[in-house]
Every structure is written in C-alpha cells, then in structure tokens.
C-alpha positions as CSV (number, residue, x, y, z in Angstrom):
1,X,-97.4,221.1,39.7
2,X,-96.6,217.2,40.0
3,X,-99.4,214.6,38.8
4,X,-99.3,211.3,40.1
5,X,-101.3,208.8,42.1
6,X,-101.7,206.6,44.7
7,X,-101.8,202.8,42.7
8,X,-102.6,201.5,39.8
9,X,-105.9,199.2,39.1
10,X,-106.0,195.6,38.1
11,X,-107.6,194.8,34.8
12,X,-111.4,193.9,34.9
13,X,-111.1,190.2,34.4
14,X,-115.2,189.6,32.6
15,X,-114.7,186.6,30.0
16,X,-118.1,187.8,29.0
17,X,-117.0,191.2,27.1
18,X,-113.9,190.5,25.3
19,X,-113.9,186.2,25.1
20,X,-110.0,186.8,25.8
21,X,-109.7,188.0,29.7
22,X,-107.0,186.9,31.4
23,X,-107.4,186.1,34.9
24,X,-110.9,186.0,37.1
25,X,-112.4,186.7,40.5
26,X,-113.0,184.1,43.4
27,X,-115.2,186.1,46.4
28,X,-113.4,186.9,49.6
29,X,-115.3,184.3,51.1
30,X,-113.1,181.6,50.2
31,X,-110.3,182.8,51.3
32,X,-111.6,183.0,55.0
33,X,-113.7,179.8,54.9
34,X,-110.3,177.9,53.6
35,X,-108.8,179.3,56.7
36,X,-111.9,179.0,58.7
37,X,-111.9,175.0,58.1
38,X,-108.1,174.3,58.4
39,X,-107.4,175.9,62.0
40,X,-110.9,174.5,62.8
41,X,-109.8,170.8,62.0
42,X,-106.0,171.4,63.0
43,X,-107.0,173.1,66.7
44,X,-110.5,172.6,67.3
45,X,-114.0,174.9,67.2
46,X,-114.0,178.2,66.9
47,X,-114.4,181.7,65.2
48,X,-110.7,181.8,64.0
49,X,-110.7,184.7,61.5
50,X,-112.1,188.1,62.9
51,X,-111.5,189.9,59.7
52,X,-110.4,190.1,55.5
53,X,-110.4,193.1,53.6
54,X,-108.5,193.4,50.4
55,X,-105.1,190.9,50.7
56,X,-105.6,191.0,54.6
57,X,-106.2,188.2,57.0
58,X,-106.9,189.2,60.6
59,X,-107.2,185.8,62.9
60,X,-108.5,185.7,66.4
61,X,-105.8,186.2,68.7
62,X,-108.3,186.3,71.9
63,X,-109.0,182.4,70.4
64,X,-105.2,181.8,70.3
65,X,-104.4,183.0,73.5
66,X,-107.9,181.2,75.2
67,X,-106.4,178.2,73.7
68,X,-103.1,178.5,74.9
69,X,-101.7,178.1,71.1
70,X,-98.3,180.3,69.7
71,X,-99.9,182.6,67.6
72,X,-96.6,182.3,65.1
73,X,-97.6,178.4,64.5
74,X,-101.7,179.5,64.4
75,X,-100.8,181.9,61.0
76,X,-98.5,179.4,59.8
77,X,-101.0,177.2,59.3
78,X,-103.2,179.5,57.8
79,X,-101.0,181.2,55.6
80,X,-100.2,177.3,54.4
81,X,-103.8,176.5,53.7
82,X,-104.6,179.6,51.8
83,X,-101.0,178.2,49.8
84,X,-103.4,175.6,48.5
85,X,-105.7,177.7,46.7
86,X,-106.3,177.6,42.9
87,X,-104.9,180.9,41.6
88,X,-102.9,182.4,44.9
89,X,-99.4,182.9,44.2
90,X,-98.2,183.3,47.8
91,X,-99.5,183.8,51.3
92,X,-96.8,185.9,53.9
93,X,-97.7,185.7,57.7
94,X,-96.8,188.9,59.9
95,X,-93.7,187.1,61.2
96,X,-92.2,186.4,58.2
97,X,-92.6,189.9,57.2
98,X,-91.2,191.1,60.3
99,X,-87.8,189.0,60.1
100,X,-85.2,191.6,59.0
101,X,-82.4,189.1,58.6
102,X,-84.7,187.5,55.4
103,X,-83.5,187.5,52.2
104,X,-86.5,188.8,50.0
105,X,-87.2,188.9,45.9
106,X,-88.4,191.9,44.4
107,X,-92.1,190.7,45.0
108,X,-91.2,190.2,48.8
109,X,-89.9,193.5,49.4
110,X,-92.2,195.3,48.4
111,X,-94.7,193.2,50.3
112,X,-93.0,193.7,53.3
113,X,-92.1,197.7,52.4
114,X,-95.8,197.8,52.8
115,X,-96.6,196.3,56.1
116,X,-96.9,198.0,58.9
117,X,-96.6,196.1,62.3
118,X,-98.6,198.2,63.8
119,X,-102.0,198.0,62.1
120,X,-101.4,194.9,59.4
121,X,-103.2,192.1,59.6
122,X,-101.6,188.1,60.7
123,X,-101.7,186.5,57.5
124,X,-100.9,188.9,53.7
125,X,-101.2,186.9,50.4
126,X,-100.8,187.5,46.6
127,X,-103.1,186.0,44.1
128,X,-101.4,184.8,40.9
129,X,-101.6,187.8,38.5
130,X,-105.0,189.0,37.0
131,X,-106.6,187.5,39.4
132,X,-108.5,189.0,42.6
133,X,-110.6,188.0,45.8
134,X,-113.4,189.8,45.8
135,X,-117.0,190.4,44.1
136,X,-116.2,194.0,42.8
137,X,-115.1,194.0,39.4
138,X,-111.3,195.4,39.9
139,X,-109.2,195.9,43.3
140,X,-105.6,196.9,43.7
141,X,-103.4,196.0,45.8
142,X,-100.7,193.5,44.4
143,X,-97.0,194.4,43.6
144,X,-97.9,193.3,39.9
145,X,-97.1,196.2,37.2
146,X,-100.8,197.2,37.0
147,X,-101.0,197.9,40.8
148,X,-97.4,199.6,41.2
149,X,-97.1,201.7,37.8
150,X,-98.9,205.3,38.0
151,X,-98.4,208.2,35.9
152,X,-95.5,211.1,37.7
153,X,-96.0,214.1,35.7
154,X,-93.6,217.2,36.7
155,X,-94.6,220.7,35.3
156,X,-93.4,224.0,36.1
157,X,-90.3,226.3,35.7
158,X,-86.9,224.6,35.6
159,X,-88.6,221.3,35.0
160,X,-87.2,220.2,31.4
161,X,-89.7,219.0,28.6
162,X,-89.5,215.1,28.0
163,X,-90.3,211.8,29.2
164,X,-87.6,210.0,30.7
165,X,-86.9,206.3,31.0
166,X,-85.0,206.0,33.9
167,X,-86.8,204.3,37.0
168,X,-88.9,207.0,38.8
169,X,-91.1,205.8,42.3
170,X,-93.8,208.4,44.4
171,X,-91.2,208.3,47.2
172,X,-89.2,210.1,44.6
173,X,-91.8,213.2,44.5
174,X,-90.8,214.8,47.8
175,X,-87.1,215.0,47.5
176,X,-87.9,216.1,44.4
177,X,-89.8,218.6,45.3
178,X,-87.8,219.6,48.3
179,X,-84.9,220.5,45.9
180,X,-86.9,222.5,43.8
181,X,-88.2,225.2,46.4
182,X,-84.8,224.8,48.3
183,X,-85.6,223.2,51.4
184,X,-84.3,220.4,53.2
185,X,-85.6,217.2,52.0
186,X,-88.2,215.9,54.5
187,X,-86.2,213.2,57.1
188,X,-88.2,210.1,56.4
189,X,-87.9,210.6,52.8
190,X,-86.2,207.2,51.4
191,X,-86.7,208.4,47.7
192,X,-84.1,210.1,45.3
193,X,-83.9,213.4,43.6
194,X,-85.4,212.8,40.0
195,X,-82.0,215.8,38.7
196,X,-82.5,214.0,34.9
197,X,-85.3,216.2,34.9
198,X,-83.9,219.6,35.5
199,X,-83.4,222.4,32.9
200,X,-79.7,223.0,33.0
C-alpha cells in the first residue's frame, strides 16, 4: 500500500483569525486587467487575454496574429507587466520555458518540469510566498515547500519500519513499486528506487 498525494496546499492567509498571517490574496482579476492595460497601451485595442486559471495566463493569439505582432515579444511584455506587481515573485513566458540551453535555479526547474508545450498557457508566474491570486481561501500550485511537500507512506511486506530522511519525490513511487512486484520499471519513469527502505 503507498500513501501519498498529488500537492500540498498553501496556508490560509485570513489576518482576521490569528492577527499573525503571513501573506494575503489579490483576485485573479488583477493579474489579467494588469495585462489587459499594458498590451492595450503598448499595441493598441483589444481583447488580449482569453484566459487565467490558477498561475496561468492564456493571451489572444488570433489578436497577435490579426495584428501582425511576434507572439514571443506580445508575452514578453506581459510577463514584464505582471513583474510589476506588489507581491509576484516572478512571471516566466512559454518561450523562456521552452529554451533548453537555459540555465535554471531550483525554483525554475521545477517551473519548467511542469510545463507542458502542448496545453500551457503563454505567460506562468509565481507570487512571492504565502501569497495567492485568487478569491478562494487557499490554491496550490507554487514550487514553495507547502505546494511541493506531501506525505509518501510505504506499507507492506519487505518494506522496513522507519522514517527516513533522505530526499524522497512521487516520481520515486513507481520505480519503487516496480522493483517491489519485480517488473520492469515503467519507461518514462525519471524517479529512483527509494532501496533505504527495504528490509534486508
């Protein structure tokens, strides 16, 4: 039996029940009006963002293409206003994420380990930590510790008793599992074998 899960949660950020909270909320809104109003004033009228859910900005690229703009400089621009924004620690557009010969941190890789060319949005950012864009009272979604630490409970024969502090990630779970039941490991597994936790 393995226990895990899918993300973590942020914090709920209400000033209001403990006087101490750290971080807040802004509403989604802002983030596509602040984007709304710079590519309006930079390239003229228009609907320029079609859609924003979570950390994802999706512009219009029938807009781009009508207005014969390059669509790399369009979520420049957009990715630079939303830069400018109280409490957002960094803004990513899809061709930054895409460029393989980039040298990333920590936080970079794993924002571009999750984005997938195929179905990601033009324009990814990060609020500072604690801090979310939205009117629900929590989200996930960030690489902060919150978002990215989740319980990976292993139980079963062979599988010795402890808790062990070596670094341990989901991708880990199916090699893992794969060398339990004998079977070869699946072949877009990227994770490791999690052996520490073997009986001997």
């Amino acid at each position: 039996v393995v226990l895990t899960s899918d993300h973590g949660v942020s914090p709920i950020a209400d000033p209001k029940a403990s006087g101490k909270a750290q971080g807040g909320r802004s509403p989604l809104t802002l983030v596509t009006d602040t984007i709304q109003a710079a590519l309006s004033s930079q390239y003229g009228a228009g609907k320029w963002v079609t859609g924003c859910w979570d950390v994802l900005v999706y512009l219009n690229r029938e807009l781009i293409a009508e207005k014969k703009l390059d669509a790399a400089e369009v979520n420049r621009a957009a990715a630079e206003a939303l830069r400018k924004l109280p409490h957002m620690a960094r803004a990513y557009t899809r061709e930054q994420l895409l460029d393989d010969k980039a040298t990333w941190d920590k936080t970079g890789r794993l924002m571009k380990n999750g984005f997938n060319p195929e179905r990601a949005a033009d324009v990814v950012f990060l609020p500072e930590p604690f801090w979310n864009f939205t009117s629900m009272a929590t989200t996930h979604g960030t690489t902060y510790d919150y978002d990215t630490h989740v319980p990976l409970i292993f139980m079963g024969s062979g599988i010795r008793a402890g808790s062990y502090k070596a670094a341990a990630r989901s991708n880990d779970v199916a090699p893992t599992l794969a060398e339990i039941l004998g079977v070869p490991k699946p072949n877009a597994s990227v994770g490791r074998v999690l052996k520490e936790m073997f009986a001997q």
